[in-house]
N, C-alpha and C positions, 0 to 999 in steps of 0.2 A: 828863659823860653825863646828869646832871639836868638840866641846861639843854637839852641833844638832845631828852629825851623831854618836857620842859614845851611845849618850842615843837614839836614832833610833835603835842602832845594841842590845843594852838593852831590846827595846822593841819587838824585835825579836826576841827573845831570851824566853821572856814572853811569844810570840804568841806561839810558837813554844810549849811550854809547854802546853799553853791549847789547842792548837789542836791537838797534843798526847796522851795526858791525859782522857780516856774514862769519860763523864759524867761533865769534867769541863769545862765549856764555859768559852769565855771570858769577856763575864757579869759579872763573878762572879768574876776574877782579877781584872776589871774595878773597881767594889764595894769596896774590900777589899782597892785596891789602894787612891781610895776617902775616904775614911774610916782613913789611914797611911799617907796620902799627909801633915797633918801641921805637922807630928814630922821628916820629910827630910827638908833640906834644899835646896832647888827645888824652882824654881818661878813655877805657873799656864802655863805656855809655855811649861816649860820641860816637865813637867807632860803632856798637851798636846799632845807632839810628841811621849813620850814614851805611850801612850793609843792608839795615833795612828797606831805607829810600829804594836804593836801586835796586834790591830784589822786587818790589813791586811795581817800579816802574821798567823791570825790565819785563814782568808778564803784560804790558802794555805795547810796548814799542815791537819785540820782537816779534807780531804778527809782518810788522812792515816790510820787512826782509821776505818773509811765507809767501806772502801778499804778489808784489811787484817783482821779484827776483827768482823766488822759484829756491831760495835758500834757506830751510826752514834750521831752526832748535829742535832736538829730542821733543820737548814741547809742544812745540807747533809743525810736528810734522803730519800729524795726523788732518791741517785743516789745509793741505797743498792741493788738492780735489777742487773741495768747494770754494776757497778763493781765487784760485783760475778760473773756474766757470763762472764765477761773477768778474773774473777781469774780462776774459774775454768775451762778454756780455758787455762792455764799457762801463759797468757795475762796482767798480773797485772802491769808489767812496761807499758804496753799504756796506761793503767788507771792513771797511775802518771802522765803520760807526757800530756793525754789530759785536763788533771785536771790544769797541770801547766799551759796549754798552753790559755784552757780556765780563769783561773783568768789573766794572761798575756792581754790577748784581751779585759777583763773586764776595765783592768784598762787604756790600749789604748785609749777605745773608749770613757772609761769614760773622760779622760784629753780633746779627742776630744770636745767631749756634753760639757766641763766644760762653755766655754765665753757664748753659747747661753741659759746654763741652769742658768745661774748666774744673765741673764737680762728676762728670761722668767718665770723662775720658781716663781719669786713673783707677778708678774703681772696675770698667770692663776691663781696660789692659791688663789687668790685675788678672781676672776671672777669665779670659779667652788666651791669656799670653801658652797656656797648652795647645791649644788651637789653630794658634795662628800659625805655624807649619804646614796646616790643612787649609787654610784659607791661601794660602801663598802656591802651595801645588795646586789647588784647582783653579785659581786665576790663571798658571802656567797653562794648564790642559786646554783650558777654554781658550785660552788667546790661540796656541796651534790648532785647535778644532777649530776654530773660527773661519783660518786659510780655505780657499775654494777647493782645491783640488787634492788628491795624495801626494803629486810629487812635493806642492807646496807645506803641505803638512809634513814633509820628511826636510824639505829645504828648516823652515821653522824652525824642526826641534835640531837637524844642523845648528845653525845660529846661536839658538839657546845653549846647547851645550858648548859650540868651543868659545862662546863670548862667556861661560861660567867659568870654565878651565881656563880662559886669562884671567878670568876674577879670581882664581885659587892659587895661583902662582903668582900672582902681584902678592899676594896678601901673605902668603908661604915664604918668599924670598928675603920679605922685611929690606930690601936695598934703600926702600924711602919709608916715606912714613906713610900711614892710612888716607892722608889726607892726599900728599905728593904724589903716590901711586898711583891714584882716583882721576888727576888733573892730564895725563898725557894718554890713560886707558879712555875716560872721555872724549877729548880732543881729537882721537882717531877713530873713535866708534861713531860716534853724532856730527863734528866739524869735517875733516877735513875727507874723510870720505863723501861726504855730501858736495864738499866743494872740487872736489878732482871729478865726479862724475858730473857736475853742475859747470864744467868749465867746457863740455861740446855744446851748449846752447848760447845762443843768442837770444836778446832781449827785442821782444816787438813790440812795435808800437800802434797802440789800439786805441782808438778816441775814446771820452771817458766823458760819462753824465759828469758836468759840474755842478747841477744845484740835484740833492736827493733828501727828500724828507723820512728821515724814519719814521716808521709807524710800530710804537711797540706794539707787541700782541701779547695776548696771554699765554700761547707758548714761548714766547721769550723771556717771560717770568718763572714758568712753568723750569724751562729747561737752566734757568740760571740758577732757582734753586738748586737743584739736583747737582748742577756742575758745581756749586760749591760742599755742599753734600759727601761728594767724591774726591773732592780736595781735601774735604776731612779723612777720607779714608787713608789719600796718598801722603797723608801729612802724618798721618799714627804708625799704616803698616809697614815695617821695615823692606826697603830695597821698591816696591811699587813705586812708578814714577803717574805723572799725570795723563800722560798719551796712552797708558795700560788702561787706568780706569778709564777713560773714555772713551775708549774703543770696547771693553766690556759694557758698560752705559749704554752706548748706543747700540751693542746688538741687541741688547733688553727694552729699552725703549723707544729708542730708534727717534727720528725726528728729522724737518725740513733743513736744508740748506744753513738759513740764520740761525734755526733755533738752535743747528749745534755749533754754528760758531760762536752764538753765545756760551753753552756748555763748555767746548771746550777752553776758551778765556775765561770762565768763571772759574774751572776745575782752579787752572794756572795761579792767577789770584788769590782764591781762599787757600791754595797749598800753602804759599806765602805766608798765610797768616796763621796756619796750623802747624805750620813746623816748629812754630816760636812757641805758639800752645803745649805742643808735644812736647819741645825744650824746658819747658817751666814743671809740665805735671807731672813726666816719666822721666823726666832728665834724657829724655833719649831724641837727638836732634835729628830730621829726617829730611834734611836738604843740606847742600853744602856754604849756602850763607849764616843758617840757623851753626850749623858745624863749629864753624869761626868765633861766632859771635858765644857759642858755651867755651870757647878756649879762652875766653879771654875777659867773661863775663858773669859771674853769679847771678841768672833769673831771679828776681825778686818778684814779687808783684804788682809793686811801683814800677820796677824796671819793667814789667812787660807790658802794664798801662800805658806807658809812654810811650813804646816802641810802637804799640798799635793804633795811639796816636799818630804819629809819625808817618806809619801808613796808611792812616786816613788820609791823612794830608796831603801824601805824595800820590796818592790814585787823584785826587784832581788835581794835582798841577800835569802829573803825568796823562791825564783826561785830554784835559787841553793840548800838550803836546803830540800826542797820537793822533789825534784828530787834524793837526795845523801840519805837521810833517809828513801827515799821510797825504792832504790834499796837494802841498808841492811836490810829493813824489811821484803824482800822476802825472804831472808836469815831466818830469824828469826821465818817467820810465819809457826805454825805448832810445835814449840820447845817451845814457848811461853806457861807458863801455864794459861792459857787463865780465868779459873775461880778465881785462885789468885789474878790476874792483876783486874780482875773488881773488887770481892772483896775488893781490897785496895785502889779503886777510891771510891766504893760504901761509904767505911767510911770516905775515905778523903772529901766525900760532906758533908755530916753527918755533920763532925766538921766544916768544913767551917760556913754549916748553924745555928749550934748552938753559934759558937763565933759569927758572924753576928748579928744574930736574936734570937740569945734563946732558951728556949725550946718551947715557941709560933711557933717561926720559922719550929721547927721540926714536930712540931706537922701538920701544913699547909703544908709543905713538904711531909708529910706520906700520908695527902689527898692527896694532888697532885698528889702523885703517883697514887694511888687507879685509877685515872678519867685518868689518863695517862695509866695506864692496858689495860682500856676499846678500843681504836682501834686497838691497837696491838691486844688483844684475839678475838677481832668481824671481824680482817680482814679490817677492813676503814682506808684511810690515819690520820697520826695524828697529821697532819697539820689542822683537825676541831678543835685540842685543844685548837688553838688559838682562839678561840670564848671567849677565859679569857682575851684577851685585847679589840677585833671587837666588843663582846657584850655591855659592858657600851660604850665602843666609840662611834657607834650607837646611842644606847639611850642617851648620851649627847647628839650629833647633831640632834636628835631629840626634844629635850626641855624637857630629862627624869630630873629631880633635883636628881641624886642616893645620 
């Protein structure tokens, strides 16, 4: 069990890294890892726990970035709004705290859901798996219906469609593999478009409450159920990411400032923990850390006890660390030179993507971006970019042969 929680505090340690690190997910450690896993001497377990670690404690840290930088994850891009209005409020330590507080309650209520998702979750998959082609088009409709205006509702389904039509010719081409193709379509859709347009600003410096007591409410309980809830959903439905449902969540329920940055950090979290679930009772993995870890691992039940141990464990050590690195980042924010720091993430993807994939890679990578620009400059969420997984998914469950 010493060895369990060394390589946990390991994988913390990882998380932590890519959710600092503007523009690196932790899809892309997942990769490399799966990629260096036969020349460690590790069983499939360790490795396991340690992808675990960091998957969760990367839905911890990576609000930090959202937060003080202005450089969100596909994840956290949806809480770029109300974290600036609470920075520049001098508010940014509530933003840590309901950030912690929300993943904290994600993963509550996720251990809660766990016994009945574990005896239901294969049974509806079972029984809705017709269906779920209709649930995936109308979650599409409603996120473009949602846009305010029509030209924005035609930018949208722009979006949606030529980020699907990358997603059908990565997957049509076979030059890499499912997982390989995934890593440099990402990296230009979510990273480095974010960071070419995030490199005209500068970073300001805004005095900051240093002592802020939170006050839970019962909307913050309220909405961290629910954002785990949704994380169940994002963890089962094929291609849904976590910034979809909760931008559908919240035009349904709607809610204050905190309560959905709880939400939205709880979605993040209980994802985490549902992907592993999804992995054990459908066999069907629905994240790219969950991905890795079925290449390399047969779910067991024991194996997935542990795992979820595991990320118990790392939601407080990564508690702690969200909290302590968020309060010196207040310090810091403003002094940081802010174009440098992307800069030397923009080239850290770069090579990641070239040792990975190649120059094929970069070159898909450079698309990506281009079609990753486009709702950023039009103004639409750029959560339609995921229409790069929705669209062939769809058209599979449709009887498309891509």
């Amino acid at each position: 069990m010493l060895d369990i929680l060394l390589l946990a505090v390991l994988g913390c340690f990882l998380g932590a890294i890519t959710g600092l690190t503007p523009g690196l997910h932790v899809n892309t450690v997942a990769v490399m890892g799966l990629c260096v896993f036969p020349s460690f001497s590790i069983n499939p377990l360790q490795f396991a726990v340690v992808m675990t670690a960091m998957a969760v404690t990367h839905t911890f840290l990576d609000f930090i970035p959202a937060i003080f930088l202005g450089v969100p994850e596909e994840e956290t891009a949806l809480s770029i709004l109300p974290t600036h209005q609470l920075l520049l409020q001098g508010n940014a330590l509530e933003a840590i705290k309901l950030t912690a507080l929300g993943s904290l309650l994600g993963l509550f209520f996720a251990l809660l859901l766990l016994a009945p998702t574990l005896i239901l979750v294969p049974i509806i998959y079972e029984r809705l798996r017709g269906f779920i082609v209709y649930l995936l088009i109308l979650a599409v409709f409603l996120l473009i219906l949602r846009e305010k205006s029509k030209k924005n509702k035609l930018w949208a389904l722009t979006v949606f469609l030529i980020s699907g039509y990358l997603g059908i010719v990565m997957f049509d081409l076979k030059m890499l593999s499912s997982t390989q193709a995934l890593f440099p379509v990402f990296v230009g859709l979510f990273g480095l478009s974010n960071l070419l347009f995030s490199l005209r600003f500068e970073s300001a410096r805004i005095p900051q409450e240093q002592f802020i007591s939170l006050k839970i409410k019962p909307g913050h309980i309220y909405s961290g159920f629910w954002g785990a809830l949704a994380g169940l959903f994002v963890g089962v439905l094929p291609a849904m990411s976590p910034s979809q449902l909760g931008i559908l969540m919240y035009s349904i329920i709607g809610s204050d400032i905190g309560s959905f940055l709880v939400s939205i950090s709880a979605i993040n979290t209980s994802d985490a923990i549902f992907s592993l679930v999804s992995l054990y009772t459908i066999n069907n993995p629905r994240s790219g850390v969950a991905t890795m870890i079925g290449k390399v691992l047969d779910l067991n039940f024991n194996n997935l006890m542990l795992l979820i141990g595991a990320a118990a464990f790392s939601a407080v050590f990564a508690t702690i660390l969200h909290i302590e690195i968020g309060k010196r980042a207040m310090n810091w924010v403003g002094r940081i030179n802010y174009k440098k720091l992307s800069t030397g993430s923009l080239l850290l993807v770069l090579a990641l993507v070239y040792l990975i994939t190649g120059w094929f890679g970069i070159l898909v990578a450079l698309l990506a971006t281009c079609i990753g620009l486009l709702p950023i400059l039009s103004g639409v969420s750029r959560t339609h970019c995921m229409g790069v997984l929705l669209l062939p998914t769809i058209l599979y469950f449709l009887g498309f042969n891509l």
